[in-house]
C-alpha positions in Angstrom: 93.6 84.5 131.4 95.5 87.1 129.5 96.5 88.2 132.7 98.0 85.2 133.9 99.7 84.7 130.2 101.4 88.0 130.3 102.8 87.7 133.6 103.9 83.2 133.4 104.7 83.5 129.3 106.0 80.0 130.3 103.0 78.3 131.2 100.7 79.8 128.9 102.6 80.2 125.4 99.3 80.3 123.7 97.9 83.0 125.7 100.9 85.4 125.5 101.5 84.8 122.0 97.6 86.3 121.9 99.1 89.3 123.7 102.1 89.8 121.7 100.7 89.7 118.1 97.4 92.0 119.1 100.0 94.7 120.5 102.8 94.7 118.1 102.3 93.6 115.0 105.3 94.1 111.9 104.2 96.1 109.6 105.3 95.7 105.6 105.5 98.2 103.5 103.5 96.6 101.1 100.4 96.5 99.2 99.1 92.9 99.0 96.3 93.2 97.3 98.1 95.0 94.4 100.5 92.4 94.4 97.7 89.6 94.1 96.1 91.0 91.2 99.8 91.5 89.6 99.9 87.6 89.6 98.1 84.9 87.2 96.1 82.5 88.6 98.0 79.9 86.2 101.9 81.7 86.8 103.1 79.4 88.8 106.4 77.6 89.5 109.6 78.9 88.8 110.5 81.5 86.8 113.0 83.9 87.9 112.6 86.3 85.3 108.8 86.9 86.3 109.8 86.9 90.1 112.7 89.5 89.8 110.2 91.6 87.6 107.8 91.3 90.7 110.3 92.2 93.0 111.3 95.7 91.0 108.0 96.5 90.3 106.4 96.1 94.1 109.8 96.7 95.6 109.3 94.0 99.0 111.3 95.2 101.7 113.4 92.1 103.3 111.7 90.7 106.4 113.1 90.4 109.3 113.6 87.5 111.3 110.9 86.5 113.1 111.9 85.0 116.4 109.1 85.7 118.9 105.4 85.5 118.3 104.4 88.2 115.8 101.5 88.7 113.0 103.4 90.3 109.7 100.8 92.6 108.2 100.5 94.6 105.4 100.7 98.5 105.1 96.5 98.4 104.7 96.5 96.1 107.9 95.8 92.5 106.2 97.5 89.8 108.1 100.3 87.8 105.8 101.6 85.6 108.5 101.3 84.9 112.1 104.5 83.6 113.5 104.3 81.5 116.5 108.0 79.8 117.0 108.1 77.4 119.9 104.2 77.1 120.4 103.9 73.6 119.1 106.3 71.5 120.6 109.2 70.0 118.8 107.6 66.3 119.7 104.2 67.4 118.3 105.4 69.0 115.4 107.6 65.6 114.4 104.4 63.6 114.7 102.3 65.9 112.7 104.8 65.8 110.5 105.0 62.0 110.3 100.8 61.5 110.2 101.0 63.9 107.1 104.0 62.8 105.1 102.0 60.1 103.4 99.3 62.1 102.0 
């Protein structure tokens, strides 16, 4: 199936987006884990003098736009975010969006 994915992206969106994220991941040069134990468990909200102390401190590197399927990862290989833009379709997303709104 990969196969077919890589060569029709089209027709199988899921399957390429397999291909693209397990060959070329975006790396970040960060540590997550550091940065996890950095925050409190109860620190949450807004605060922006916390947050710009966070920023200095772990320095996080601006990420780029993301506008093809990718995984972000960190710099030990722990996966932040998969990206999938265009996957779900626009009519899908509006009705999960809809069947969730009143929860």
């Amino acid at each position: 199936m990969l196969v077919l994915a890589y060569k029709n992206p089209s027709e199988y969106p899921i399957g390429f987006a397999v291909i693209v994220l397990l060959t070329d991941p975006v790396v970040v040069d960060i540590d997550a884990k550091h940065l996890q134990e950095a925050l409190n468990a109860h620190d949450y909200g807004m605060n922006e003098k916390r947050e710009a102390d966070l920023l200095r401190r772990f320095d996080v590197p601006e990420i780029p736009p993301l506008l093809t399927p990718a995984v972000l990862v960190d710099k030990a290989g722990v996966v932040l975010l998969w990206s999938l833009p265009e996957v779900l379709s626009s009519r899908f997303q509006v009705n999960a969006f809809h069947s969730t709104s009143r929860i």
